[in-house]
C-alpha positions as CSV (number, residue, x, y, z in Angstrom):
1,X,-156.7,50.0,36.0
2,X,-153.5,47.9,35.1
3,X,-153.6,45.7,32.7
4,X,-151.0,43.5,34.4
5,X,-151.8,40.3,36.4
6,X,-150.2,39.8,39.8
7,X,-149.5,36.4,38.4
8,X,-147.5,37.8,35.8
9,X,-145.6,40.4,38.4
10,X,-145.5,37.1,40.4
11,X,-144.0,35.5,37.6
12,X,-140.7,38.1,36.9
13,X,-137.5,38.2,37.9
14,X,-137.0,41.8,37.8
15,X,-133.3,40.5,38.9
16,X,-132.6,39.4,35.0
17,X,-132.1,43.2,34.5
18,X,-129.4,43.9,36.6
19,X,-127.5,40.9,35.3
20,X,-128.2,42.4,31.5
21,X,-126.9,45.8,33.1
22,X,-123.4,43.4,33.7
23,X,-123.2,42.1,30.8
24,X,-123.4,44.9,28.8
25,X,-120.7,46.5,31.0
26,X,-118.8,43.9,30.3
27,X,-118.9,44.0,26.7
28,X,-118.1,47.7,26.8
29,X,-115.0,47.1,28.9
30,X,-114.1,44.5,26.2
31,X,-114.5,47.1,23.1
32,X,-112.3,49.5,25.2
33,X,-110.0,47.0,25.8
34,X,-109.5,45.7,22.0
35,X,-109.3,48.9,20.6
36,X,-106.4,50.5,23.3
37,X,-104.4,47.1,21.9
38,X,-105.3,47.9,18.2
39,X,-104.8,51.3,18.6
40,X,-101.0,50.5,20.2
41,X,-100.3,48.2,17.4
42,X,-101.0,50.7,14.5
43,X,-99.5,53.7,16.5
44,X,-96.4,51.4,16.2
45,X,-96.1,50.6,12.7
46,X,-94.7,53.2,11.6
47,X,-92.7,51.7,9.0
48,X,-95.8,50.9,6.8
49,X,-95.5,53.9,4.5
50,X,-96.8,54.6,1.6
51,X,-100.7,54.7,-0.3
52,X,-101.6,51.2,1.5
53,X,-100.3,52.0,4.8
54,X,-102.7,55.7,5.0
55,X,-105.6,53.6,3.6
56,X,-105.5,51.3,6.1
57,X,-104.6,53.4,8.7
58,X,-107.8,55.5,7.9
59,X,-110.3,52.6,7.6
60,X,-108.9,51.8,11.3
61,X,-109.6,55.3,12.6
62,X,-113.1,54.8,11.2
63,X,-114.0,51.3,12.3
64,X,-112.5,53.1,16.1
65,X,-114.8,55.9,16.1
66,X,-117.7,53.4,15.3
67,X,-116.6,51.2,18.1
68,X,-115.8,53.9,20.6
69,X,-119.7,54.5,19.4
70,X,-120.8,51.1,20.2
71,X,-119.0,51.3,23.5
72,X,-121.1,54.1,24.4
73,X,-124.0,53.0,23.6
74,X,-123.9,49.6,25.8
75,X,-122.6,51.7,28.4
76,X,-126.1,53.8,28.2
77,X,-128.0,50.2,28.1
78,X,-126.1,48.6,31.0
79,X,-126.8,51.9,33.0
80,X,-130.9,52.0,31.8
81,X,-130.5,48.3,32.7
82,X,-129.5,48.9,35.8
83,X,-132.0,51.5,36.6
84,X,-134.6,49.1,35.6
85,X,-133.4,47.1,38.0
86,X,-133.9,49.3,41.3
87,X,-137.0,51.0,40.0
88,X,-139.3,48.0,38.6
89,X,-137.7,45.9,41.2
90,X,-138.9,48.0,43.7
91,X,-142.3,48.0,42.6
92,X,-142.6,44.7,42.1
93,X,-141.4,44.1,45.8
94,X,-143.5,46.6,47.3
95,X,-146.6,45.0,45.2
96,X,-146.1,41.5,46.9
97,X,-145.3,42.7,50.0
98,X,-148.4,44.3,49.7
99,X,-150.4,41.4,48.7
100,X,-148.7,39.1,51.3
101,X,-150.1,41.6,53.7
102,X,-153.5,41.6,53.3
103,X,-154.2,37.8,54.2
104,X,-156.3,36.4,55.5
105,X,-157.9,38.3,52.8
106,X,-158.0,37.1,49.4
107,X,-156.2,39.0,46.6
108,X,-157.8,38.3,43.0
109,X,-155.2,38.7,39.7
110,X,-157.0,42.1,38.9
111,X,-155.9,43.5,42.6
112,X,-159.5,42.8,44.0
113,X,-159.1,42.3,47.3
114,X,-162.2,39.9,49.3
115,X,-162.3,39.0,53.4
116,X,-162.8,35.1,54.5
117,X,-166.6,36.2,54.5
118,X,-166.1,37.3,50.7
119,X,-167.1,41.0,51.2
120,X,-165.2,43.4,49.5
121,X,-162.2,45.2,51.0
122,X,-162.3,48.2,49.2
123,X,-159.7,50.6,50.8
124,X,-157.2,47.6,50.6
125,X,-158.4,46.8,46.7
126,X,-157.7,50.8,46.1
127,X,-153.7,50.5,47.6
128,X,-153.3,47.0,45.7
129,X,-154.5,48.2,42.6
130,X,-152.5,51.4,42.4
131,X,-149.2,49.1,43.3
132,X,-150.0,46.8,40.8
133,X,-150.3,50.4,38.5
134,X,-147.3,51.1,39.2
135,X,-145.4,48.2,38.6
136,X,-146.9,48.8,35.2
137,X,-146.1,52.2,34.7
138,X,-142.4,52.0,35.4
139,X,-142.5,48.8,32.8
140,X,-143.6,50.6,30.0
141,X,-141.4,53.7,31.1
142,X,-138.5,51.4,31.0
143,X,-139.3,49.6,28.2
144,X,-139.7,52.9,26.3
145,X,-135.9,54.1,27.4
146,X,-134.4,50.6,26.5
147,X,-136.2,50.9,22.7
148,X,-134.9,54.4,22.2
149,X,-131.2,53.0,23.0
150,X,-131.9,50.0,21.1
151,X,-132.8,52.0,18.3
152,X,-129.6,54.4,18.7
153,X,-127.7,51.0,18.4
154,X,-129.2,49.8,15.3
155,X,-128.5,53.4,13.8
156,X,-125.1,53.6,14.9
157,X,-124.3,50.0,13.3
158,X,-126.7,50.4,9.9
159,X,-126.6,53.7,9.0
160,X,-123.6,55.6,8.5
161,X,-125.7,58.9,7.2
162,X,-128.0,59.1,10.1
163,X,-128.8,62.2,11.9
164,X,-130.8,64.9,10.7
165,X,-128.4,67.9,10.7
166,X,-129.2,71.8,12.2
167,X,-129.8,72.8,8.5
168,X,-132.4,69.5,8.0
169,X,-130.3,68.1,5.7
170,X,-129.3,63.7,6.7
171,X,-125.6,63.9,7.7
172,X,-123.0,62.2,10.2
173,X,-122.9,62.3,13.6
174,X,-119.4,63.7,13.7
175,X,-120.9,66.4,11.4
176,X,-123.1,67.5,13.5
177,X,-121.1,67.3,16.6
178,X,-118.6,70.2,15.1
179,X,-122.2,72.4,14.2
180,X,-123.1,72.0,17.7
181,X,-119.7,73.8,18.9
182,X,-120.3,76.9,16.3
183,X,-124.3,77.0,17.4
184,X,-125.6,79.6,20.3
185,X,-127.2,78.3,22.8
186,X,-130.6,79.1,21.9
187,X,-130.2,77.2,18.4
188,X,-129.0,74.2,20.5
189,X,-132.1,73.8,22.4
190,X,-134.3,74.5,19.5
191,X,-132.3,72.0,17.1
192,X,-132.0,69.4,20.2
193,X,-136.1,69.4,20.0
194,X,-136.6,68.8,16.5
195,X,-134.5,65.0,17.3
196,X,-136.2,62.0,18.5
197,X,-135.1,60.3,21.5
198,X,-132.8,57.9,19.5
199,X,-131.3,60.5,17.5
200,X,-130.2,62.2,20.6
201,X,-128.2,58.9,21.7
202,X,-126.9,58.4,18.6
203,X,-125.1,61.6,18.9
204,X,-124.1,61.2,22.5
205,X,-122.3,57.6,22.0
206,X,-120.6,59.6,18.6
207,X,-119.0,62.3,21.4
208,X,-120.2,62.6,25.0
209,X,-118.0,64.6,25.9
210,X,-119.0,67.2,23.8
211,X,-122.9,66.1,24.4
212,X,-122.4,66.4,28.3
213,X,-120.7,69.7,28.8
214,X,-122.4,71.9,26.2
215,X,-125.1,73.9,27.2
216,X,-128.0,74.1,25.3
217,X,-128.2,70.2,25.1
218,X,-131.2,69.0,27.1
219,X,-130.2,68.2,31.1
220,X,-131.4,64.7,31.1
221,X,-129.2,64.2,27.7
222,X,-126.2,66.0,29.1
223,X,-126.7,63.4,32.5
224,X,-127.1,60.0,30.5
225,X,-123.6,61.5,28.8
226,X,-121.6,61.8,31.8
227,X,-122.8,58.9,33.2
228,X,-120.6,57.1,30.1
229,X,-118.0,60.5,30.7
230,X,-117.5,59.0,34.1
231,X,-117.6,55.4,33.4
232,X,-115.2,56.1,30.5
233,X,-112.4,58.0,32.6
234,X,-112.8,55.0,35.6
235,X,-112.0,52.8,32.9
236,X,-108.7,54.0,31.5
237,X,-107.7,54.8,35.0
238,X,-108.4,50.9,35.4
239,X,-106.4,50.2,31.9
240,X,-103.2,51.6,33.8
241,X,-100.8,48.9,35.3
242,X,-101.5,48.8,38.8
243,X,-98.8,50.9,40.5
244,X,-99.9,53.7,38.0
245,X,-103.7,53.1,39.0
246,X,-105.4,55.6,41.5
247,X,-107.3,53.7,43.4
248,X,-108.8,56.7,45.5
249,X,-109.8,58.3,42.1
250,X,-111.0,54.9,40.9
251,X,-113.4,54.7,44.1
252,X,-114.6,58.2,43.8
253,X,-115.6,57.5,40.1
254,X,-117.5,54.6,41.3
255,X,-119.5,56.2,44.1
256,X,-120.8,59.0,41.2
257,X,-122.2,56.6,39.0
258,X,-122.5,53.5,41.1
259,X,-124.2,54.7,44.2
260,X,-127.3,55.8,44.7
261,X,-128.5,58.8,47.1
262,X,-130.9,60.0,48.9
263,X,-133.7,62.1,46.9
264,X,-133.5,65.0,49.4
265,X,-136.3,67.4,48.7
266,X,-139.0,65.4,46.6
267,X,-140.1,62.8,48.4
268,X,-141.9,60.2,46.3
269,X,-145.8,59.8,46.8
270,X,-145.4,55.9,45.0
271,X,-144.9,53.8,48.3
272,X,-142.8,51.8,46.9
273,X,-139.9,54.4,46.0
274,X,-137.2,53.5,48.6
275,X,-136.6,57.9,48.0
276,X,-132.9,57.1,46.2
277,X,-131.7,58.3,42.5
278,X,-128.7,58.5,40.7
279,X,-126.5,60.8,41.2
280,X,-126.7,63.1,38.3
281,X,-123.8,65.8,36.0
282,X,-124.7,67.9,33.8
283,X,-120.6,68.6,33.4
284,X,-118.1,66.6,33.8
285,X,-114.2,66.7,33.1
286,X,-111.5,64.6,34.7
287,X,-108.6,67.0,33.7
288,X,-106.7,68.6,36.2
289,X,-108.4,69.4,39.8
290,X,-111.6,68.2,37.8
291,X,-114.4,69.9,37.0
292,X,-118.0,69.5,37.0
293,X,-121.9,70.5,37.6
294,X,-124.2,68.4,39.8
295,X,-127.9,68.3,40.3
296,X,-129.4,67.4,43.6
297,X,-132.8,67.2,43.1
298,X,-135.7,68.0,40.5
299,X,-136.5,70.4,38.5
300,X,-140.3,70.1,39.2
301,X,-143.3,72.2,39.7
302,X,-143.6,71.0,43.1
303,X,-140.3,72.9,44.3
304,X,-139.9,75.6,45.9
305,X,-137.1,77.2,43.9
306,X,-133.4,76.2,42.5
307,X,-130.4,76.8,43.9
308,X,-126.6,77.0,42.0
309,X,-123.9,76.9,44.8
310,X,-120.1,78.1,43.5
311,X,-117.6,77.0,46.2
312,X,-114.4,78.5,47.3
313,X,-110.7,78.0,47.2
314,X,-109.5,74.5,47.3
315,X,-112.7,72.9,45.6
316,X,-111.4,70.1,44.1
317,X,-113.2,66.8,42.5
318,X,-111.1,64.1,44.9
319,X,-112.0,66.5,47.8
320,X,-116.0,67.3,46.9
321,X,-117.5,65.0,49.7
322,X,-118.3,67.9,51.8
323,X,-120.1,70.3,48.6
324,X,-121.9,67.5,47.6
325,X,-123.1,66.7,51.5
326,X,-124.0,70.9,51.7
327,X,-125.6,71.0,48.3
328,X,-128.0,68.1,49.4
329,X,-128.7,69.7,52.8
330,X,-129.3,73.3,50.9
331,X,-132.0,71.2,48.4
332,X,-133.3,69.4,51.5
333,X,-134.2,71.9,53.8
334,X,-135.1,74.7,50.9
335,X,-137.5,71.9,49.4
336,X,-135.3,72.8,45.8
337,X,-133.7,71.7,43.3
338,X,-129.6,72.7,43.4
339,X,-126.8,72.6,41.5
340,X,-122.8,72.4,42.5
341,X,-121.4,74.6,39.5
342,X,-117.3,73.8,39.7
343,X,-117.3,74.3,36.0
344,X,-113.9,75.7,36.3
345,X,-110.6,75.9,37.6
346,X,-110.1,77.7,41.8
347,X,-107.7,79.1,43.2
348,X,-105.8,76.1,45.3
349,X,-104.3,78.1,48.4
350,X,-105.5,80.9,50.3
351,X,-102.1,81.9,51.7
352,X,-98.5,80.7,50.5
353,X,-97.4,76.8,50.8
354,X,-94.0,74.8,49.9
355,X,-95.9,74.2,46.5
356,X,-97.0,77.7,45.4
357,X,-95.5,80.8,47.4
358,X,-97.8,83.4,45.8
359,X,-101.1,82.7,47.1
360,X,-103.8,81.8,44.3
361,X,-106.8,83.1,46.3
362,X,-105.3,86.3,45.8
363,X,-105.9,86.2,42.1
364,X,-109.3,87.4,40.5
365,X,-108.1,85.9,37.1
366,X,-109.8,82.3,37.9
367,X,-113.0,84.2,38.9
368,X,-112.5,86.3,35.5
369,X,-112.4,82.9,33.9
370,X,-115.0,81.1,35.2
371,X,-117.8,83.2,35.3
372,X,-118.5,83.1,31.2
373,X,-119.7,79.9,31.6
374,X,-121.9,80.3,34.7
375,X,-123.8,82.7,32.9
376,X,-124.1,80.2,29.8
377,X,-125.2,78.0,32.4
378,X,-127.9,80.4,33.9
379,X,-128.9,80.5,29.9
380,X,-129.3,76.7,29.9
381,X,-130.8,76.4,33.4
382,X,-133.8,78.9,32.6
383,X,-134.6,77.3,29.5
384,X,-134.8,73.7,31.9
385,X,-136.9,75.7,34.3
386,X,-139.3,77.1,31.4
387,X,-140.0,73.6,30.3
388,X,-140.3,71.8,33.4
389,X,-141.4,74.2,36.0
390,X,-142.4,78.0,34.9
391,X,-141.6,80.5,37.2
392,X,-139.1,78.9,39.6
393,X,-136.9,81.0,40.8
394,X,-133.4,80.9,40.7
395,X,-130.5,81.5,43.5
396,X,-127.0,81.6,42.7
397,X,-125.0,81.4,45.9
398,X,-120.9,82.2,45.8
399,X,-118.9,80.8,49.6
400,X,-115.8,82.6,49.6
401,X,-113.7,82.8,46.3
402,X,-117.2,81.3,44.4
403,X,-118.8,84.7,45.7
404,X,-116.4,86.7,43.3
405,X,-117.5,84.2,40.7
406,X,-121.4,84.8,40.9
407,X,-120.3,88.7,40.9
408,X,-118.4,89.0,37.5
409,X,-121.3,86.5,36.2
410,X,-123.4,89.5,37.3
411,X,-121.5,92.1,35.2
412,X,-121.7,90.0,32.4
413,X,-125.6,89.5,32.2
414,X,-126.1,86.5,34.9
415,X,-130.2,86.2,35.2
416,X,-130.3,85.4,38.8
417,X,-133.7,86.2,40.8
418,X,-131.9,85.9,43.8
419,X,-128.2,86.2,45.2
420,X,-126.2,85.5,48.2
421,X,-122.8,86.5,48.7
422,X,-121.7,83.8,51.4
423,X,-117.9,85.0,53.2
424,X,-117.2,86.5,50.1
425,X,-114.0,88.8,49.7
426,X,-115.8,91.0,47.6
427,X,-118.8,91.9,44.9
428,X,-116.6,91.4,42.4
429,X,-117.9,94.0,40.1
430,X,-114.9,96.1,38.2
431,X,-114.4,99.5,38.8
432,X,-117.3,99.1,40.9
433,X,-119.3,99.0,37.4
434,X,-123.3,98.4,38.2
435,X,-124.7,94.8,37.5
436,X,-126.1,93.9,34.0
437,X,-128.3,91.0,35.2
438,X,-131.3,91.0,33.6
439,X,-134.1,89.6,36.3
440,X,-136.7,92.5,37.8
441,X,-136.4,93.2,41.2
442,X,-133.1,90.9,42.0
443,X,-132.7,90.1,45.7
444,X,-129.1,90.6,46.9
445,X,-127.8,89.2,50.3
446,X,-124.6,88.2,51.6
447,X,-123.7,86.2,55.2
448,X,-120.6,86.4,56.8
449,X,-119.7,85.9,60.6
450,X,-118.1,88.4,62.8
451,X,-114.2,87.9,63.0
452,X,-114.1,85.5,59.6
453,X,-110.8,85.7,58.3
454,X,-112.4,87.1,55.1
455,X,-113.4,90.2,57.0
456,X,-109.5,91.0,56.5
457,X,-110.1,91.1,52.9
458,X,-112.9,92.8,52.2
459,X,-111.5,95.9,55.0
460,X,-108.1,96.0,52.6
461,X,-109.7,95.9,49.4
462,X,-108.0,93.6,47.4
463,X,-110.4,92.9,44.7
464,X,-112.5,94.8,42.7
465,X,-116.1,95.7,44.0
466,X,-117.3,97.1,47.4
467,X,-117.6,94.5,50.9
468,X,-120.9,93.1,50.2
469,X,-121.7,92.9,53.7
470,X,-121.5,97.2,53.8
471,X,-123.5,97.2,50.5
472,X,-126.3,99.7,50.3
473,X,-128.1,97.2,47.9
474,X,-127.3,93.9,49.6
475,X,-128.9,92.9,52.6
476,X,-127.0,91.1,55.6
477,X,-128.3,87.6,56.9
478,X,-127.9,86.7,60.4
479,X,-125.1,84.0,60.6
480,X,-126.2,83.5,63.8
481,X,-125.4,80.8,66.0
482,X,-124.3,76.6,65.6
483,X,-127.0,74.1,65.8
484,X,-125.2,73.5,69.2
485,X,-125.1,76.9,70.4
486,X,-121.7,78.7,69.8
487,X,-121.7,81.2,67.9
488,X,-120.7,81.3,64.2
489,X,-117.7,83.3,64.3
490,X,-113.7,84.0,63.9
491,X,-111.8,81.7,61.1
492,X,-114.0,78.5,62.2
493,X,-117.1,80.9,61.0
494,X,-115.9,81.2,57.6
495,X,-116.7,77.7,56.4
496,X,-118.4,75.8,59.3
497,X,-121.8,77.1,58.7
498,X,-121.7,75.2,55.7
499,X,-121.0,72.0,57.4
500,X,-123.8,72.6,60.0
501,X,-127.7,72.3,58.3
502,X,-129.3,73.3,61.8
503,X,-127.3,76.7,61.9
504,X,-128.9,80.3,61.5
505,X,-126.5,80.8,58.5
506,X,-127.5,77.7,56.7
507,X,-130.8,77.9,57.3
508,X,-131.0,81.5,55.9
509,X,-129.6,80.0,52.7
510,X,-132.2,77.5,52.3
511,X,-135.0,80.3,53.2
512,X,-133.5,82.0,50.2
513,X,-133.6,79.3,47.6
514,X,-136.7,78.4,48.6
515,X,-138.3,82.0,48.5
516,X,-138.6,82.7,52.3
517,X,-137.2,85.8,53.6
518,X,-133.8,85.2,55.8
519,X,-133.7,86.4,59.6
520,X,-131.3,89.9,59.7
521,X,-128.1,90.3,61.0
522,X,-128.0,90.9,64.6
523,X,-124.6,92.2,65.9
524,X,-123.3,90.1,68.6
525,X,-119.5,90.5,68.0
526,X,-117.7,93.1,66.2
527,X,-116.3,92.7,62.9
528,X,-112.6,93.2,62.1
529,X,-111.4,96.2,61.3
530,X,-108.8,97.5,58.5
531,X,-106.3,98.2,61.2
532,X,-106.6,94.9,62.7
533,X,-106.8,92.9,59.3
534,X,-103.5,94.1,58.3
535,X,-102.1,93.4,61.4
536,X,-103.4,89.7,61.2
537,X,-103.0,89.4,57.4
538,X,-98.9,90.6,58.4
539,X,-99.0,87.8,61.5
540,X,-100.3,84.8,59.6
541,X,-97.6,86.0,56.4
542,X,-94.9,85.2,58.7
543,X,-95.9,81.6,59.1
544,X,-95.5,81.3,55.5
545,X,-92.5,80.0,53.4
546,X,-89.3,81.5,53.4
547,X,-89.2,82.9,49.9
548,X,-92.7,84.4,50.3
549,X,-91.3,85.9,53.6
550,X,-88.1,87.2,51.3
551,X,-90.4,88.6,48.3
552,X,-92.7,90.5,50.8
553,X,-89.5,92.5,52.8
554,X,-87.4,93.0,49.6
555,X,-90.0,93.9,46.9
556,X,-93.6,94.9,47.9
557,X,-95.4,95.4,50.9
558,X,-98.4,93.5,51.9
559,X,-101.3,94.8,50.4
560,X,-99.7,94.9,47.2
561,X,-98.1,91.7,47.3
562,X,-101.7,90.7,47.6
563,X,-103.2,92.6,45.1
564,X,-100.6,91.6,42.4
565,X,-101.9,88.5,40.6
566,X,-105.2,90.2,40.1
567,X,-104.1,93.6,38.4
């Protein structure tokens, strides 16, 4: 039993930890706000020359680093703080509620509960009790997280030689930070679990950016990190004078660490868990089109399986709404764990605009690019699984452009039990070279609708590897029919599935990730054909810009046109 009074719970205002989460915000915007103005006013002297002038500039770059440090640190507490305050809040709440419910019976400190006659209630004593249980386990959980940051804070202020280094040695955090980048990913996770919880924030307020996108660092590390990654980039986009601010890209930053979701696939069994969380990245970078990996979902032994989804062409951060929306649906119905993996730059266009007359989509190179890391993420992901739930299974899904993505991954030694070519263009595989993924009995399958635009690609052959859909080792999924009964075909059927949980193509995704076998393809409507794909391909070509029009009649023909940013 607890040993917490419901006086005492009585007695709280769980409330108190939410303003402490605002405070310490606050104090971290202030840090980042003295040092941009110091920074500025050094940057500008430059006519301070000379041995005084270097001195002082490097005992400012030092006292910077250790308050870019602090910053990160109270922006770890005000988001523990804050967690604090929905999860012990909660329980607290559902514990009176609780209590207030049981009168006319009589509800002792210890959770005894007695009727007017002063029998025992004991069913109702059992549901108080284990409330009043969990109030106290999320207390000491919580008061457990805010000591280890505590404790990172006290290091980071005291202790400039403080972090046991790979070699065992006592060294800087800095120090370590450039090991880390030299260090496989295998002596990553082995070093990251000879630290204590403390040590491993120390090193994330020193740099973490390079804490959260480095595989080998533990998940949960690499989340808390781009929590403060995401807070930090909101923050100098909110430093910018306010014509320069984007306020859409401000907003979006706020609903990924600000906004809690729906747990889709793990329901809680503590009544009082409302079923939200965090949103939670294991990568995040705000450069460019933005990149980034999200988990929906835990890694648990209760799940069915995990899932690592690689959208298409177009994938962008400002425009993820929609991946994030499929990636909880995919976790929700498969009862799994699953990741959005946009770890990378896509292709932007699928056929020529006023911005870019050679169409991107046409280009293997981002796929070339891209897939090194998802295999180094596969890496990372299996040592998660081996730790918190051996012998999940894993299913790496590529829609469209993402399925060439999962295919080079393949060549280059992807462990995946399980993948699903989803309106992909193509396998992907170079010279039609055999996979090298190194998982027994791998279960290939691919979905795409009849008369998808994509059907134009794979019939003309512009990238490397055969159409996975005609694959003698891949098996077709039904794509089947809308939730409202239309059938999943033509350009709509290329994407739409994916926007549609209760369709047969959906739902055969989630049967995969979750380890049931999908429903086969059943012909309904005939696929295109080469002859018609190059008379559509030629069709839609004259919709497109001028010059690309221009380059296509006075240089190549179609097909090469198309095939000339991969080659």
């Amino acid at each position: 039993m607890s040993r917490m009074s419901i006086a005492e719970v009585r007695s709280w205002n769980t409330g108190t930890f939410g303003t402490a989460a605002g405070a310490a915000s606050a104090r971290a915007a202030d840090i980042d706000s003295s040092m941009t103005t110091a920074d500025e006013a050094v940057g500008a002297a430059d006519e301070w020359a000379g041995p005084s002038g270097d001195a002082a500039r490097r005992g400012f770059h030092t006292a910077l680093e250790q308050s870019r440090e602090l910053r990160n640190l109270l922006l770890c507490i005000a988001d523990d703080a804050a967690d604090a305050d929905r999860e012990v809040g909660s329980a607290r709440n559902h514990l009176l509620e609780l209590v207030n419910s049981c009168r006319p019976d009589v509800v002792g400190d210890d959770g005894a509960v007695i009727d007017p006659d002063g029998n025992p209630v004991p069913d109702a004593t059992a549901r108080v009790r284990a409330a009043l249980a969990e109030v106290y386990r999320q207390d000491g959980l919580f008061a457990a997280v805010l000591a280890e940051t505590a404790q990172a804070l006290r290091l980071a202020v005291t202790d400039p030689a403080r972090v046991p280094a790979p070699n065992g040695a006592t060294t800087s955090a800095a120090a370590v930070i450039a090991q880390l980048r030299d260090m496989s990913i295998g002596e990553r996770q082995d070093y990251f679990a000879r630290l204590s919880p403390a040590e491993q924030r120390v090193l994330l307020s020193a740099d973490p950016v390079t804490i959260g996108n480095t595989d080998g660092v533990p998940f949960g590390l690499r989340i808390a990190a781009n929590d403060v990654n995401i807070r930090n980039a909101r923050d100098a986009e909110l430093r910018k004078q306010p014509a320069k601010r984007d306020q859409a890209l401000i907003d979006r930053y706020t609903a990924m660490v600000d906004t809690p979701i729906e747990e889709p696939n793990l329901r809680d069994h503590r009544a009082h868990n409302d079923n939200t969380t965090e949103r939670q990245f294991v990568a995040f970078d705000p450069r460019g089109q933005g990149r980034w990996i999200e988990q929906i979902g835990r890694i648990t032994p209760a799940a069915k399986g995990v899932g690592v989804y690689v959208p298409g062409t177009g994938t962008t951060l400002a425009g993820s709404d929609r991946n994030h929306e499929s990636a909880r649906n995919l976790a929700r119905q498969s009862g799994s764990a699953v990741f959005v993996y946009v770890n990378g730059d896509l292709p932007n266009n699928v056929f020529p605009d006023k911005n870019d007359w050679f169409p991107q989509a046409t280009d293997g190179a981002y796929a070339r690019a891209m897939s090194p890391g998802l295999v180094d993420f596969g890496r990372a992901l299996d040592h998660e699984i081996d730790h918190a739930a051996p012998g999940l299974k894993t299913t790496f899904i590529g829609h469209s452009y993402g399925g060439l993505v999962v295919g080079h991954a393949e060549e280059l030694g992807l462990r995946a039990d399980r993948v699903v070519y989803a309106s992909s263009p193509a396998t992907g595989l170079v010279h039609s070279q055999p996979w090298t993924n190194p998982a027994a009995d791998v279960k290939r399958y691919s979905v795409t609708a009849p008369g998808d635009y994509i059907q134009d690609v794979q019939a003309m052959g512009y990238f490397d590897g055969q159409d996975p859909d005609h694959h003698a080792k891949i098996t077709r999924m039904d794509s089947g029919y809308y939730s409202d009964g239309r059938l999943v075909e033509g350009t709509g059927g290329h994407g739409g599935y994916w926007n549609d949980p209760g369709s047969d193509a959906f739902k055969n995704m989630a049967r995969v990730i979750g380890g049931d076998d999908p429903t086969p393809y059943v012909h309904r409507k005939a696929d295109t054909h080469p002859g018609q794909a190059f008379d559509r391909m030629t069709e839609l070509l004259e919709q497109a810009p001028r010059r690309a029009r221009e380059a296509v009649s006075e240089a190549w023909d179609l097909p090469n046109l198309l095939r000339l940013g991969y080659r």
